[in-house]
C-alpha positions in Angstrom: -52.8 5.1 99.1 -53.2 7.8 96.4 -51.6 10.9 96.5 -53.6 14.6 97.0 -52.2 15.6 93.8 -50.1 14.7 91.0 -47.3 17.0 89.0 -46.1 16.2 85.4 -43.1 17.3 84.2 -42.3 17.0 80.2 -38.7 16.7 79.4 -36.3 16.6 76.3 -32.6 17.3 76.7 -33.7 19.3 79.9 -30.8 17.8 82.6 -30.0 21.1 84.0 -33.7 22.4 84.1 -34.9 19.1 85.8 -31.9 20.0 88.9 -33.5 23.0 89.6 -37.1 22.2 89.0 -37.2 19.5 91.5 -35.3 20.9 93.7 -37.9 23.4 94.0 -40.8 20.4 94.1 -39.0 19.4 97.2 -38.8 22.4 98.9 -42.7 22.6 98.9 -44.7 23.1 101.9 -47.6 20.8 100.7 -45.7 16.9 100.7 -49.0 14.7 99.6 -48.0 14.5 95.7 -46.2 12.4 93.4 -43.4 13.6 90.2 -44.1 12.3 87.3 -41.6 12.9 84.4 -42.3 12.1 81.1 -39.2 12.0 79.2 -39.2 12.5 75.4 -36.4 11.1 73.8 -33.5 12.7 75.6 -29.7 12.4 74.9 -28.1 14.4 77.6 -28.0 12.2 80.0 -31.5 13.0 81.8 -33.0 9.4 82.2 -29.4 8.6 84.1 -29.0 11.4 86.4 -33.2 10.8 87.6 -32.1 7.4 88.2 -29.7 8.6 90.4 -30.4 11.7 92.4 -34.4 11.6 91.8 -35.5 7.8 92.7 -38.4 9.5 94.2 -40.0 10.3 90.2 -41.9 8.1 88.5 -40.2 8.0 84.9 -42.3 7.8 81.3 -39.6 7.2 79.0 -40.2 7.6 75.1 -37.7 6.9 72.8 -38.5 9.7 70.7 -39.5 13.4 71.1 -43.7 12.5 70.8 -44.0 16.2 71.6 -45.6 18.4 74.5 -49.1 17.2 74.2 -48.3 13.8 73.6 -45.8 13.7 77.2 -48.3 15.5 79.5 -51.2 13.4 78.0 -49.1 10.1 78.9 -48.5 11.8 82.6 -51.7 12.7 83.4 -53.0 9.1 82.3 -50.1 7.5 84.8 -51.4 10.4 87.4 -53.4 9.0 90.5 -54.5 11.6 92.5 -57.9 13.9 91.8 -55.8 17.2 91.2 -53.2 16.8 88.4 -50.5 19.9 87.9 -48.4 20.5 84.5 -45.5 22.2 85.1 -42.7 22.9 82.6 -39.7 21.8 83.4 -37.9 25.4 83.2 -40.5 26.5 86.2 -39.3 27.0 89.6 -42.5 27.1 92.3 -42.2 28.7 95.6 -41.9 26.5 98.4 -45.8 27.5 99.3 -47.1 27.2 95.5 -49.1 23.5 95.6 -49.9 24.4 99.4 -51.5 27.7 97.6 -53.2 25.5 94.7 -54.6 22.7 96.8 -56.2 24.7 99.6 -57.7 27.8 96.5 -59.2 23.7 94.6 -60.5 22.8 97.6 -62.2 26.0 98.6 -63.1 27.3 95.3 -64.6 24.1 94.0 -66.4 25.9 90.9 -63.4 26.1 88.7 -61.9 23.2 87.0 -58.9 24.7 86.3 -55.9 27.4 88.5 -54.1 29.4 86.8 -50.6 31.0 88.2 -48.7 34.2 88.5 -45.9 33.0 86.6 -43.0 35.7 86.4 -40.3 35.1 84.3 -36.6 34.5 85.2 -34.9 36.5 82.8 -35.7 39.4 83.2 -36.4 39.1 86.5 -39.5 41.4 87.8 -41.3 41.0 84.4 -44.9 38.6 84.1 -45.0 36.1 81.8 -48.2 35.1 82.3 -51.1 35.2 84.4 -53.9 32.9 82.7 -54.5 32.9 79.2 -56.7 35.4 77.3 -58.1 35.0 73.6 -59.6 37.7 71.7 -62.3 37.5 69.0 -59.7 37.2 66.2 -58.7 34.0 67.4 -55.8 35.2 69.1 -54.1 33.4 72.5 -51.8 34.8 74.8 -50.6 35.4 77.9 -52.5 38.0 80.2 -50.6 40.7 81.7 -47.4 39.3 79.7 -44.4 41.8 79.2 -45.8 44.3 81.9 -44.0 45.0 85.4 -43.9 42.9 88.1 -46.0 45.7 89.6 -48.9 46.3 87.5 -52.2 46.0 89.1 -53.6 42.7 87.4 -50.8 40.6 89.7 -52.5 40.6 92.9 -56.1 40.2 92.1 -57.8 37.2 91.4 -60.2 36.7 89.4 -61.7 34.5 86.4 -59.6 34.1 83.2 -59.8 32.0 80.1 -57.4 29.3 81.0 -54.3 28.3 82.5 -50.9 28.4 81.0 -49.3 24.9 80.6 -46.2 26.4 82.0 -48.1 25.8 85.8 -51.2 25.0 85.4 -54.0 22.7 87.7 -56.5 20.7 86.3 -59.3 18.7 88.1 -59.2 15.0 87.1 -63.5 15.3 86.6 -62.6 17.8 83.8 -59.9 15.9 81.8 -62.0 12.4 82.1 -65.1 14.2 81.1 -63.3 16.6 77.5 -60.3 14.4 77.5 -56.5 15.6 77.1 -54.1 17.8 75.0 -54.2 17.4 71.3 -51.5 15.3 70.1 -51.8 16.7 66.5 -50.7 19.9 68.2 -47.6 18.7 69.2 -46.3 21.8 71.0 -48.2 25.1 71.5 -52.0 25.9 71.8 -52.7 22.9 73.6 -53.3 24.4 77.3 -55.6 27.1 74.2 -57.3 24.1 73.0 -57.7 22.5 76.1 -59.2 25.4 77.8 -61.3 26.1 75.2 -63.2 22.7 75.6 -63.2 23.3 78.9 -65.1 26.4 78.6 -67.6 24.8 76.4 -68.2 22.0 78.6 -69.2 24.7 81.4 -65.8 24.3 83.4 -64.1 27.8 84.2 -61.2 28.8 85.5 -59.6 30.9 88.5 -56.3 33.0 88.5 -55.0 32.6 92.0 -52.2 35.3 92.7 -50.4 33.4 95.7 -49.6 30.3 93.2 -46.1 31.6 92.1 -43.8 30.3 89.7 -40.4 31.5 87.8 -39.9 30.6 84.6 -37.3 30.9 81.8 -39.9 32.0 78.7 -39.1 29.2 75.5 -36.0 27.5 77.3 -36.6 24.1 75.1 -37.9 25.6 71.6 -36.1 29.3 71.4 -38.1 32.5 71.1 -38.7 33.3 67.6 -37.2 30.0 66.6 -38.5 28.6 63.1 -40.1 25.4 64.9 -41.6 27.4 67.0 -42.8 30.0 64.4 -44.0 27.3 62.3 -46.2 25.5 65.1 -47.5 28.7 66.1 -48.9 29.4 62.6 -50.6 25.9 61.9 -51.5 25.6 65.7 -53.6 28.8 66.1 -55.9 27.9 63.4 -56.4 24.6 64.0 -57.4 25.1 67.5 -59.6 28.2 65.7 -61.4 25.3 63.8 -62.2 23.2 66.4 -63.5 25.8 69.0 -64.4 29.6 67.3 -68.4 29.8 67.4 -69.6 28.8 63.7 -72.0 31.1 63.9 -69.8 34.4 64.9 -66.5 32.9 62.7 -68.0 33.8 58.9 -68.5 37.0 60.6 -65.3 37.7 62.1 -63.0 35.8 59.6 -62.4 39.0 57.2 -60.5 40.4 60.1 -59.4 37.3 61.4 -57.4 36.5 57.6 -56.1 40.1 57.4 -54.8 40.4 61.4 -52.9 36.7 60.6 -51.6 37.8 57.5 -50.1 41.1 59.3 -48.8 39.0 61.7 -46.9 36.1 59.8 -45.3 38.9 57.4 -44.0 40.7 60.5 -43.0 37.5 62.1 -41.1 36.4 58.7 -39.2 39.7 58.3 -38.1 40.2 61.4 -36.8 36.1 62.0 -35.8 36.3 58.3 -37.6 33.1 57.7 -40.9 32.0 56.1 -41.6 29.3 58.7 -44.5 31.6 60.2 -46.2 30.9 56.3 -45.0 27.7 56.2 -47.2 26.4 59.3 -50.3 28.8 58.2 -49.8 26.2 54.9 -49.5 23.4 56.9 -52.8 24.5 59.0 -54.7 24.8 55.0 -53.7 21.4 54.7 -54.9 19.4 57.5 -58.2 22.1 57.6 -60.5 18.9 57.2 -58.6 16.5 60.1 -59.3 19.2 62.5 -62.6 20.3 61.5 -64.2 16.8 61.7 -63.0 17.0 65.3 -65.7 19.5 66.1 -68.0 16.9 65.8 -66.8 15.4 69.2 -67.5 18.0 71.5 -71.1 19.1 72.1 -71.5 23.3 71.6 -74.1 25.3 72.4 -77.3 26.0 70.0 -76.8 29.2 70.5 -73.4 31.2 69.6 -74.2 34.1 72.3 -73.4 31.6 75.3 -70.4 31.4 73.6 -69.3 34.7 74.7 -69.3 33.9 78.1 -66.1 32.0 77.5 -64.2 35.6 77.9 -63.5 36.0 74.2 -62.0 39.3 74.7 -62.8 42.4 71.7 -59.8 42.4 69.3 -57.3 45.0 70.2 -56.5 45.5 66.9 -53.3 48.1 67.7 -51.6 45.1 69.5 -50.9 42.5 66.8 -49.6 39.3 68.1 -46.7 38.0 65.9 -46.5 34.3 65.5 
């Protein structure tokens, strides 16, 4: 018999992380659900210690690091149940989180995608995200990230971009009707570019406040590391030229080019590294690859219904650096 829902959990070189995170997978409340961890190429002893203190997981094992896309796309394809969670695996649930997530899916049967309150570890009483937001400029991030655990936004639910691929739900119907990560991505944008579709496709998305999760912020790629810099840069444009309304881009790309600009020379003088230009370089190169892909989705005629997608108005005094 199937299970209610299904959890993926991407790993490279992520032993310690995996202890924790499953511990806290089998301290849920909610028991109908399989683990599936796709492991990318690790060599610190992670395949051994699932195969012997997790024989519970179903293990994906690559021989190389295929990257995040690539693992959770290979999970959710192995996934069996009709509600499939990604969850990273530096994210600790509370005990009552899936119980939360199933019974908001079931209820709330509009939105193809949950978002959670995810707080982060370190420091502790800090958000790290709650959904995604992106603004006209093309921008992604986390809502409410950076703020107090207190701030107003935590406790009320309502409907956001997207879902962080921290913790995020998806319905099965939404992934087998816009399909999965992109691979080309290889790390970050993906739950962007993914929601994105989504939105296009008439899907939305719910923030549910009681769905909580902990989670140490870039515990596998480093904050403000080069790889991640890099990625960043290429990432947020190509997902930009699959998704940004044709009609509205020409219009806002002026600001667009000088807001990214602003934002990879900040990010390069304060890592003291150019790998912020280096992926905006990268993303000029492989323009055409990611373009044609527009051609698989179906948008709109019209670029107003766009706008329903929440494209937020550019805050142009809070630059993003990436």
């Amino acid at each position: 018999m199937s299970p209610h829902l299904s959890v993926i959990i991407p790993n490279w070189n992520g032993r310690q992380l995996l202890t924790e995170c499953l511990a806290a997978l089998r301290a849920q409340t909610f028991r109908d659900f399989e683990i599936i961890v796709v492991d990318n190429g690790s060599h610190d002893g992670s395949l051994e210690w699932l195969l012997d203190h997790a024989p519970e997981v179903i293990v994906i094992r690559n021989e190389v690091n295929l990257g995040f896309a690539a693992a959770n796309n290979q999970g959710f394809q192995a996934a069996r149940a009709p509600l499939i969670v990604a969850l990273n695996n530096d994210a600790l649930p509370e005990p009552d989180w899936l119980q939360v997530l199933v019974e908001t899916a079931e209820r709330e049967t509009w939105a193809g995608m949950l978002a959670c309150r995810i707080l982060r570890r370190d420091p502790a009483g800090v958000i790290d995200s709650l959904g995604i937001e992106v603004d006209r400029a093309g921008v992604a991030w986390n809502r409410a990230w950076g703020r107090p655990y207190t701030d107003r936004l935590v406790n009320t639910p309502c409907e956001v971009f997207g879902p962080s691929g921290a913790a995020a739900l998806y319905r099965r119907a939404l992934l087998d009707q816009i399909g999965l990560f992109d691979e080309d991505l290889f790390a970050y944008y993906e739950d962007v570019d993914l929601a994105w579709r989504a939105q296009w496709a008439g899907w939305r998305c719910l923030y549910v406040p009681g769905a909580v999760v902990h989670h140490v912020h870039s515990a596998t790629s480093k904050l403000g590391s080069p790889f991640k810099a890099r990625l960043l840069g290429r990432n947020k444009w190509w997902v930009i030229a699959k998704n940004y309304p044709f009609a509205s881009l020409w219009y806002y790309l002026p600001a667009m080019l000088l807001l990214d600009l602003g934002a990879a020379l900040v990010t390069s003088i304060r890592g003291r590294h150019v790998a912020a230009l280096q992926g905006r370089w990268a993303a000029l190169r492989g323009w055409g690859k990611i373009w044609r892909k527009r051609s698989q989705f179906q948008y709109p005629a019209r670029p107003a219904i766009a706008w329903r997608q929440r494209l937020v108005a550019v805050q142009l005094v809070r630059w993003r650096a990436a």
